[in-house]
C-alpha positions in Angstrom: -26.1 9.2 1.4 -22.5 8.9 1.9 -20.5 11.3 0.2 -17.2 11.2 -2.0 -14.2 12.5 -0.4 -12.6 14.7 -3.1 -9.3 15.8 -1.1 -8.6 12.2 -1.1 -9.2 11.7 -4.5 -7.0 15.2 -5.4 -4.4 13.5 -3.3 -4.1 10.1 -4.6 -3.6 12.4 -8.1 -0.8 13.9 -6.3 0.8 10.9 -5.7 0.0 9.2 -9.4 2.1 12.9 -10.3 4.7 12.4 -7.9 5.2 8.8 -9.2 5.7 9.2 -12.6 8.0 12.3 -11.7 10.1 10.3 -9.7 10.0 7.3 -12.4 11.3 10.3 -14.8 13.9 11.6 -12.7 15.2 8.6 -11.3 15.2 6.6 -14.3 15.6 8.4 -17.5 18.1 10.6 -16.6 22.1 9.7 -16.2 22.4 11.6 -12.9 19.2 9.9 -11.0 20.6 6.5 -12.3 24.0 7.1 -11.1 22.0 8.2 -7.7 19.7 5.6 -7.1 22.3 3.1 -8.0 24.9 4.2 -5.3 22.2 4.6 -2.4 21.7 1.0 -2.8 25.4 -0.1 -2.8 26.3 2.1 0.1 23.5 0.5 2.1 24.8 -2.5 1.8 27.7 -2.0 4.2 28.4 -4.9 6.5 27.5 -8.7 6.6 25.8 -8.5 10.0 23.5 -5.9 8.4 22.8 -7.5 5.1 21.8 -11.3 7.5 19.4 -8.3 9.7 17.7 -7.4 6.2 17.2 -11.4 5.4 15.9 -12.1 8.2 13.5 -9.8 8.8 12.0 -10.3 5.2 11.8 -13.8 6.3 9.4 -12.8 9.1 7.3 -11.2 6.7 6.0 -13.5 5.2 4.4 -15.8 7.9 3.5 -12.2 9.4 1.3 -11.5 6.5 -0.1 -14.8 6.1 -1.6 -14.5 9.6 -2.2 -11.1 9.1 -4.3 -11.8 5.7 -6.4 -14.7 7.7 -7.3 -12.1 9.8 -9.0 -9.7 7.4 -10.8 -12.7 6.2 -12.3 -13.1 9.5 -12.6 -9.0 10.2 -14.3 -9.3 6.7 -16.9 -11.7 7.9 -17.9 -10.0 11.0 -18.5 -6.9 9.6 -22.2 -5.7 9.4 -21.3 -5.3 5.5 -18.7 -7.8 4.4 -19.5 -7.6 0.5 -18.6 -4.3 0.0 -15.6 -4.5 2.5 -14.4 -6.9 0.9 -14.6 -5.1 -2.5 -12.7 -2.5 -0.7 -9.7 -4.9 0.4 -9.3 -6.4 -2.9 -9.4 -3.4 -4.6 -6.6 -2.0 -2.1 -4.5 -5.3 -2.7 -5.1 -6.4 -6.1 -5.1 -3.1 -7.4 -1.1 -1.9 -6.8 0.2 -5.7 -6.6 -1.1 -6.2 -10.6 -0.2 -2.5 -11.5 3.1 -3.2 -9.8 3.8 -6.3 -12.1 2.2 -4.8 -15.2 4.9 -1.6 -14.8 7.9 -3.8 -14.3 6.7 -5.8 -17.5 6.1 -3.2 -19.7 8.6 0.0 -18.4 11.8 0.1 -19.4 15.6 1.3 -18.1 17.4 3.1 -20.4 21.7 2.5 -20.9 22.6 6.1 -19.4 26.4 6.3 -19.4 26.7 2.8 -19.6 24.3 1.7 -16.8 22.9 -1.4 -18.7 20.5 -2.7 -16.1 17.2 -4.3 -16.1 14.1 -2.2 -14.7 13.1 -3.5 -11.3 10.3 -0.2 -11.1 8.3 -0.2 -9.1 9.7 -2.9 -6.5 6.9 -5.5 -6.5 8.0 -7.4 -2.9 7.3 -3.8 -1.0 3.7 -3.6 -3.3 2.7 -6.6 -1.9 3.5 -5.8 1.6 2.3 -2.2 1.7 -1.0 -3.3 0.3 -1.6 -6.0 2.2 -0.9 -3.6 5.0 -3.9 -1.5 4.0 -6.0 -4.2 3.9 -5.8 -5.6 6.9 -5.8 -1.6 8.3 -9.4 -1.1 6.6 -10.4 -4.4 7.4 -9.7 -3.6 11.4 -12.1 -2.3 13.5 -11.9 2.0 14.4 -11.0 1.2 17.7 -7.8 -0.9 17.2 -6.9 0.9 13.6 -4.4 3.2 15.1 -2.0 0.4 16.8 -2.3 -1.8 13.6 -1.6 0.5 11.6 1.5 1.5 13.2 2.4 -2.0 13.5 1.8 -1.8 10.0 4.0 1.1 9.2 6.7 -0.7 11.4 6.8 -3.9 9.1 6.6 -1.5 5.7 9.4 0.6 7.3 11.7 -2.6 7.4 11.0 -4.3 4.0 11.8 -1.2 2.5 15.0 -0.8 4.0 15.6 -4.6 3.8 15.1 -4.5 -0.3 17.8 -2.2 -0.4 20.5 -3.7 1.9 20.2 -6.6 0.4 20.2 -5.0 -3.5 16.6 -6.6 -4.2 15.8 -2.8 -5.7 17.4 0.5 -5.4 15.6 3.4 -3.8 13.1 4.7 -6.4 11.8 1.3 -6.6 10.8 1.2 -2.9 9.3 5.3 -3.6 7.6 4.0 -6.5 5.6 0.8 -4.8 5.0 3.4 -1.8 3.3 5.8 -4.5 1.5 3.3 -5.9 -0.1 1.9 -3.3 -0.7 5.3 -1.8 -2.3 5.9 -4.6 -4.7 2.9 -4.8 -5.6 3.1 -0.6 -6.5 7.0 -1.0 -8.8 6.4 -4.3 -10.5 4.0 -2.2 -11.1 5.7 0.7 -12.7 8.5 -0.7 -15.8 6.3 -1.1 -16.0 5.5 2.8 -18.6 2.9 3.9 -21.7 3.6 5.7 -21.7 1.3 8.2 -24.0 3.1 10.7 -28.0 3.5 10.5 -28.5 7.1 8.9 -29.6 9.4 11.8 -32.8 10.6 9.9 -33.9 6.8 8.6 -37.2 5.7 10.0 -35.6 3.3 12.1 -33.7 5.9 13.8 -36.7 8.2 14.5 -37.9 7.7 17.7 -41.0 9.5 16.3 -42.3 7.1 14.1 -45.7 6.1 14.7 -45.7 2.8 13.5 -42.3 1.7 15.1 -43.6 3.4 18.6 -47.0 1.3 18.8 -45.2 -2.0 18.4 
C-alpha cells in the first residue's frame, strides 16, 4: 500500500501560510502597495525590453498547446492513465479555478490613494505554472528532470514578462507561484503505485501455482 507523504503535505501548508501572508503584506498595507507597485514600473525600463517580454509570452502559448497534447498522449501510455489523469487535472484545474475565484472575490484596498483594481493572484502565470506541472507528472522518471527544467525556464520568463510589460505587479506572480505550489505538493503526497508490489503473488517467484504453469 502506498503511503501518504506527510512532509509534502506540511509543506504545501507552508506555502497556503506564506500566500496569504504575502497577500497581507503586499496588499493591505500602504508600504507593500507602494512596493509592489514601483517594482513593476521600474521593470519596465526600455522599449527593446518591454517587445522581449511580448514576445516571449507569445511563444507560450503554442509552447503549451504542444506541450498539453503531449500529456494527453503520456497520459494514455501509462500503465494507469485514470488515475494520472486525475492527478493532472487536479494539478491544473485546481490553481487555474482558485486563481480566478481569488481575483473575483479579493479585493485592493485605496491605501494612500492607490485606487487600483486587484489583479491577485496573476491568473496568466497560474495557468502556465500548472500546466507546467502537468506535463512534469505526466513525463516519464527518466526524462522528468530536463522537462522540468525546461519547465522552470518557460515559468521563469512569463513571470518576468507579466511584470515588464505591467500585466501584474510582483506579489501577483508570488502569489500564482504559491498557489500552484501549493496544489502540485498536495498532490504529490499521494504518489502512484505504478510498479507490481514486491511481496504480491505475482512477484513471488515462490508461488506454487504460478511456478507449475
Amino acid at each position: 500500500m502506498t503511503r501518504i507523504k506527510l512532509p509534502r503535505l506540511f509543506a504545501a501548508l507552508v506555502l497556503l501560510v506564506l500566500g496569504i501572508i504575502e497577500f497581507e503584506l503586499a496588499v493591505n498595507t500602504a508600504g507593500g502597495q507602494i512596493v509592489d507597485q514601483q517594482i513593476m514600473r521600474d521593470a519596465s525600463y526600455s522599449e527593446d525590453l518591454d517587445s522581449l517580454a511580448a514576445a516571449f509570452i507569445g511563444l507560450v502559448t503554442p509552447i503549451l498547446i504542444v506541450g498539453g497534447v503531449l500529456v494527453v498522449l503520456m497520459i494514455t501510455l501509462r500503465n494507469n492513465p485514470i488515475a494520472l489523469a486525475l492527478r493532472v487535472a487536479v494539478v491544473t484545474l485546481g490553481p487555474i479555478t482558485t486563481a480566478w475565484a481569488l481575483k473575483q472575490s479579493l479585493q485592493r484596498p485605496d491605501l494612500n490613494g492607490l485606487v487600483m483594481h486587484n489583479s491577485f493572484p496573476s491568473g496568466t502565470l497560474t495557468a502556465v505554472t500548472a500546466l507546467v506541472c502537468a506535463i512534469v507528472f505526466a513525463t516519464p522518471h527518466r526524462w522528468r528532470a530536463i522537462v522540468a527544467i525546461n519547465g522552470a525556464l518557460i515559468v521563469i520568463g512569463t513571470a518576468i514578462s507579466v511584470i515588464v510589460l505591467q500585466w501584474h505587479r510582483p506579489s501577483d506572480v508570488i502569489g500564482a507561484l504559491l498557489l500552484v505550489g501549493c496544489y502540485t505538493l498536495a498532490v504529490s503526497a499521494f504518489p502512484l503505485n505504478t510498479t507490481i508490489p514486491p511481496h504480491s503473488a505475482l512477484a513471488d517467484p515462490g508461488n506454487e501455482r504460478l511456478s507449475t504453469v
